[in-house]
C-alpha positions as CSV (number, residue, x, y, z in Angstrom):
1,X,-4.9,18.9,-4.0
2,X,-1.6,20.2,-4.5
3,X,-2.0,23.4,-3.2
4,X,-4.3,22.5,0.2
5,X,-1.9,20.0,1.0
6,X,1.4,22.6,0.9
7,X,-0.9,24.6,3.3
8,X,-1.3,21.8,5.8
9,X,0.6,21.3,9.2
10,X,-0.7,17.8,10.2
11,X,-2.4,16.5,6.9
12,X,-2.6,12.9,5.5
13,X,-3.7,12.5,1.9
14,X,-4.4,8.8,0.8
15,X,-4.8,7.6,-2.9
16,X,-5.8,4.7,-4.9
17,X,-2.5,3.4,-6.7
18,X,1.3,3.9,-6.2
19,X,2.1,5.6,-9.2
20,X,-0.4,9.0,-8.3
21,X,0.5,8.9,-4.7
22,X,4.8,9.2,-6.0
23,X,3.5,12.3,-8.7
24,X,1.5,13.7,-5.6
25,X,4.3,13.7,-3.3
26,X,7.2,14.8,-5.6
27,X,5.1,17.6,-6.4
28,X,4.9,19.0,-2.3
29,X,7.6,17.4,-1.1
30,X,9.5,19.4,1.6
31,X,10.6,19.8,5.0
32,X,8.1,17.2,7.0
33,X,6.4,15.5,4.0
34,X,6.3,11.9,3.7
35,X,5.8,9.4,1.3
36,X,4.7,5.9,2.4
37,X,3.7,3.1,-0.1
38,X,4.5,-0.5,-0.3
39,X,7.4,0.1,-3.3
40,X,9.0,1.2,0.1
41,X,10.4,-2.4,1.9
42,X,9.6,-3.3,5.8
43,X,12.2,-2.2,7.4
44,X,12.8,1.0,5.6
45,X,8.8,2.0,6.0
46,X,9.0,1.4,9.4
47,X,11.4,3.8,10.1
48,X,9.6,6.6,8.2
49,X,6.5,5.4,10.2
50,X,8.4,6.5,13.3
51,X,10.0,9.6,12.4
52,X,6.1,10.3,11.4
53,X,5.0,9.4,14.6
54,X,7.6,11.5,16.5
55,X,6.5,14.9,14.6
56,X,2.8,14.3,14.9
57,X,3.6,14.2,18.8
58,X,5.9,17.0,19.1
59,X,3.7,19.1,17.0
60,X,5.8,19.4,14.3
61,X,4.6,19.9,10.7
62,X,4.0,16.5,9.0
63,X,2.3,16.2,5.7
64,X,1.9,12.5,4.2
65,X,0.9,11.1,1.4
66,X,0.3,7.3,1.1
67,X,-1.2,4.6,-0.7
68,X,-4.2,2.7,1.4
69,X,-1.4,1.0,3.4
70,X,-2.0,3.5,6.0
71,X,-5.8,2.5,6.4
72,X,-5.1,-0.3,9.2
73,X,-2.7,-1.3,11.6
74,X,-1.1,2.1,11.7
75,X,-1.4,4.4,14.5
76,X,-1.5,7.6,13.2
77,X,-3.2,10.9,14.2
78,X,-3.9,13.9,11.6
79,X,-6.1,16.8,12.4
80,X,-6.6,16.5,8.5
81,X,-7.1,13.7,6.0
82,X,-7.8,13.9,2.1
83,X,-9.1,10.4,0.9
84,X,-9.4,9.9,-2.5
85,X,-13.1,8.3,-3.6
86,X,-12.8,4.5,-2.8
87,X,-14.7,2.3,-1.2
88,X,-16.9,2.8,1.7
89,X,-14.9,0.4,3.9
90,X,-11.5,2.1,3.1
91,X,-12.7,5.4,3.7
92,X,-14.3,4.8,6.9
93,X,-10.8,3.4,7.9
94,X,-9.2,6.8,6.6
95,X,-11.3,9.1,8.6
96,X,-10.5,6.8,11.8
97,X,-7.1,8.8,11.6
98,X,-8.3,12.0,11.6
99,X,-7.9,13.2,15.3
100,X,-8.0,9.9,16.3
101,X,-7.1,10.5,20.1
102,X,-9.4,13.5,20.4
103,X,-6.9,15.8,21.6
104,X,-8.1,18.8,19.3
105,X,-11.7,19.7,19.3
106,X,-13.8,18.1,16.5
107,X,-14.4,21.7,14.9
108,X,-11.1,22.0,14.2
109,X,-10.7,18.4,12.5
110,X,-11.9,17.1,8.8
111,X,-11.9,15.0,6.5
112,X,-12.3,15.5,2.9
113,X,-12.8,12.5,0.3
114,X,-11.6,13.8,-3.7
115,X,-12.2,12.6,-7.0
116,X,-9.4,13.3,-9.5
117,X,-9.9,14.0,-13.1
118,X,-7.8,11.7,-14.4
119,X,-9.1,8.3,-16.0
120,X,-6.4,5.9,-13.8
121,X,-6.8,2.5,-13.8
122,X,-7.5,1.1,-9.6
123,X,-7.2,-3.0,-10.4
124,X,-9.8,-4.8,-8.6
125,X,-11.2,-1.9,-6.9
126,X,-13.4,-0.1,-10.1
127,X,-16.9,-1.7,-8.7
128,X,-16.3,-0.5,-5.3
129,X,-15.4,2.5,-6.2
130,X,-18.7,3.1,-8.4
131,X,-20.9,1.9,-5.7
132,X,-19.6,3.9,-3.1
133,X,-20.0,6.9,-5.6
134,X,-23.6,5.8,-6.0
135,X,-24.4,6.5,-2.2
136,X,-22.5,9.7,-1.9
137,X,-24.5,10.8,-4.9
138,X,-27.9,10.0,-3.0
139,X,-26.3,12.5,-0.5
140,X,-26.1,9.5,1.9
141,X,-23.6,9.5,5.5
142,X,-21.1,7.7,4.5
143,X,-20.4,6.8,8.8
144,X,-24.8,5.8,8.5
145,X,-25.1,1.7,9.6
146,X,-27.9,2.0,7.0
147,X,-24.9,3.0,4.3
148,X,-22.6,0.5,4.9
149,X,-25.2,-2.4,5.3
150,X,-26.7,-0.9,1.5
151,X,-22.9,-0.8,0.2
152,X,-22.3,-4.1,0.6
153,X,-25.5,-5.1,-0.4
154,X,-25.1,-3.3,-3.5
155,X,-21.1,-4.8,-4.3
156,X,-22.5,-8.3,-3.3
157,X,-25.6,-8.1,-6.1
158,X,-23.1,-6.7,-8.8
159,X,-20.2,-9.3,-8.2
160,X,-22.4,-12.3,-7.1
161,X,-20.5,-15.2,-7.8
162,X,-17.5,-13.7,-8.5
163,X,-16.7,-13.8,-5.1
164,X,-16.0,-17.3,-5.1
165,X,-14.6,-17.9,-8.3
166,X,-13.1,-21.1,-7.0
167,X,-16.0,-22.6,-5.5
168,X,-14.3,-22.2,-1.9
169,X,-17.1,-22.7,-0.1
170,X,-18.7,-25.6,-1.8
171,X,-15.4,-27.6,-0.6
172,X,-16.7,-27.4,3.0
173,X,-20.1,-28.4,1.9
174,X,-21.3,-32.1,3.8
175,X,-19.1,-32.3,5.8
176,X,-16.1,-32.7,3.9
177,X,-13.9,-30.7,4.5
178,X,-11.3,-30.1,1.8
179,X,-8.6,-28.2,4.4
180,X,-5.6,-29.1,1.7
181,X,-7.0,-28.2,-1.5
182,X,-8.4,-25.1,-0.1
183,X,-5.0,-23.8,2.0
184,X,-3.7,-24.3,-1.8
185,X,-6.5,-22.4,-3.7
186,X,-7.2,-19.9,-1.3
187,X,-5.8,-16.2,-1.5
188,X,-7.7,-13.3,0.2
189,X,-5.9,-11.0,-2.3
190,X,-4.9,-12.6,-5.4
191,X,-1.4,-11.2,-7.1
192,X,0.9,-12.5,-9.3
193,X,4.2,-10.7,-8.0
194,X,7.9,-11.4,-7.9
195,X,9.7,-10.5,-4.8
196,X,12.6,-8.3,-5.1
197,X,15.0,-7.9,-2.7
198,X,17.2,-4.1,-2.4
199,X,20.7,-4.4,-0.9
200,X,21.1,-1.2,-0.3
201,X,21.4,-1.3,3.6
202,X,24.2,-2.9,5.0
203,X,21.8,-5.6,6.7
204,X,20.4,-6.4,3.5
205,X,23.7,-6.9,1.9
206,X,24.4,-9.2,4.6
207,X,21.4,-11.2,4.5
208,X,22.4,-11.9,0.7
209,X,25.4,-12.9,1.4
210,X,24.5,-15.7,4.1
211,X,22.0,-16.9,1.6
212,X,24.4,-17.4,-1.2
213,X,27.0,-19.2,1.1
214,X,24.6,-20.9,3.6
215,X,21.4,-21.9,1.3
216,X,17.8,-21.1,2.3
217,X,16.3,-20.9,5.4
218,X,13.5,-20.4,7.3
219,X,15.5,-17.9,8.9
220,X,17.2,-16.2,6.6
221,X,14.0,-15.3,4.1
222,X,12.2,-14.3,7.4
223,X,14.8,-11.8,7.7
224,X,15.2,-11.1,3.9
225,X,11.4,-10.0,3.8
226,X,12.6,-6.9,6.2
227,X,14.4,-5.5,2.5
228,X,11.6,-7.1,-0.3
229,X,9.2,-5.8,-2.1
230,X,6.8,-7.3,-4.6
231,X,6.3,-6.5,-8.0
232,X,3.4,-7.1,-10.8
233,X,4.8,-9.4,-13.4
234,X,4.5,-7.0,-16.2
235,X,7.0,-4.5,-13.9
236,X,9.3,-7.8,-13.5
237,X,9.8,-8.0,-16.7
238,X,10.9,-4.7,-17.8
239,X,13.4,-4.8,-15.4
240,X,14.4,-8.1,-15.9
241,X,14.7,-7.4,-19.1
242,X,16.7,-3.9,-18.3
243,X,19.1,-5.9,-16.7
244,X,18.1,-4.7,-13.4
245,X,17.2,-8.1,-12.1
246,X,19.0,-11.3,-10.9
247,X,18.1,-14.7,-9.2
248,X,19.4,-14.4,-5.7
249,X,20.4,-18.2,-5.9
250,X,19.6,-21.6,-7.7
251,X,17.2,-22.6,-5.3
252,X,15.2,-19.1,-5.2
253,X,15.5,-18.1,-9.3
254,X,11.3,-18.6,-9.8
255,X,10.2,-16.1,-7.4
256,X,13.1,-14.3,-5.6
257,X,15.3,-12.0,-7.3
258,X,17.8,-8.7,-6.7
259,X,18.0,-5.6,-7.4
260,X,21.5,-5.5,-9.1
261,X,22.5,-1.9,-8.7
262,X,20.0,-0.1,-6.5
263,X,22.0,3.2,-6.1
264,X,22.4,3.5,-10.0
265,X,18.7,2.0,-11.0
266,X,16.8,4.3,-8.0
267,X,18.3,7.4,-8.9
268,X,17.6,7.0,-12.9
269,X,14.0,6.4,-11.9
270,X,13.9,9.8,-10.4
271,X,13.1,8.5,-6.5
272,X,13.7,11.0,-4.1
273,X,16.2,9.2,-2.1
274,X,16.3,11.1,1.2
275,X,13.3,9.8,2.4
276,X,12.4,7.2,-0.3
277,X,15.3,5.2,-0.9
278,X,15.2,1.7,-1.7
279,X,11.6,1.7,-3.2
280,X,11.3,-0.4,-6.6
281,X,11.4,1.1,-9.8
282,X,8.4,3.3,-10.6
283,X,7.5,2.6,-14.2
């Protein structure tokens, strides 16, 4: 994977979990490669999204690799993508960016979905995975109606129930309809993550400021979210533990924190700060 993608002049590569997608990249890393993921906050990735944008148009070599961010709501266009074996659904989204505004002539465009040989762990995407695997084994078209229709038959019979674990639907059953408890229960992805805010722009270090002296706001965690990102609660705690962590105020200490040196803490993890800066700690 290493090697095709240092070959490539307009490639994206997409993979399952942060940590493989940061080994991937520091590994081909170079003049007009990019790494996106969400360890990277708002504002920063939407700046690399544009400097992206601006090379695929003038032509310019642009290699990325990126976590499944990419898949929607980005308007990208590769005359190559790697995917790495996922679900059906996700790699039907990553293919959609392969020459996606038909300028080149579809002989001249692929894409290419991979397995690795490495045993990582994808949470909350293992029976997707093995279903879709199913189907490409059967030497089914993945793009096939027929396929996607069987796919989610498939993931429906093997997690049944699962998929409402909280009894969801049986709240709007008779009429009653249970809009409260339900806005409550209800998460289409369910993650129990701290938010982390990285001071490292000047804006960010601003923002902080004005929430210390002025309280919370609407406002000002609206524009805070620009410099966040969220961490799993077994990360949190390393770093809280490390040190590396502080309650931005009083009124934020269960669920907001800050990242208390980001220049010193990113460059021990190893980041590549050029074009990755400000992305949480990698453990």
């Amino acid at each position: 994977m290493i090697e095709k993608l240092k070959a490539e002049e307009q490639a994206l590569c997409i993979l399952n979990t942060k940590k493989c997608t940061q080994r991937i990249y520091e590994s081909v890393k170079d003049e007009g490669v990019y790494h996106l993921s969400t360890s990277m906050y708002p504002a920063h990735r939407k700046r690399v999204l544009g400097e992206i944008g601006e090379r695929l148009k003038k032509g310019e070599r642009c290699v990325v690799v990126s976590t499944s961010l990419v898949e929607a709501g980005v308007d990208l266009d590769f005359q190559t993508v790697y995917r790495q074996l996922a679900g059906v659904d996700s790699m039907i989204q990553a293919a959609g960016r392969c020459n996606r505004e038909g300028r080149r002539p579809s002989s001249q465009c692929f894409t290419y979905v991979f397995k690795l040989d490495n045993k990582e762990s994808v949470p909350g995407q293992r029976q997707q995975i093995e279903v879709a695997e199913s189907l490409l084994v059967d030497n089914r078209n993945l793009e096939d109606l027929e396929t996607i229709k069987r796919y989610f038959e498939m993931l429906y019979h093997f997690r049944g129930e699962s998929l409402d674990k909280k009894e969801i639907l049986k709240k709007f059953e008779r009429g009653d309809f249970q809009f409260s408890t339900v806005g409550k229960e209800f998460r289409l992805i369910e993650e129990n993550t701290k938010t982390i805010l990285i001071p490292k722009e000047e804006e960010a270090a601003k923002i902080l400021g004005e929430l210390r002296i002025k309280g919370i706001t609407k406002e000002g965690i609206r524009k805070m979210g620009q410099y966040c990102v969220n961490v799993y609660e077994n990360d949190f705690q390393k770093m809280f533990a490390a040190g590396m962590l502080r309650p931005i105020s009083e009124d934020l200490k269960d669920d907001y924190f800050v990242l208390t040196d980001p220049d010193k803490y990113t460059d021990e993890m190893g980041l590549d700060l050029s074009v990755g800066y400000g992305e949480a700690v990698m453990f």
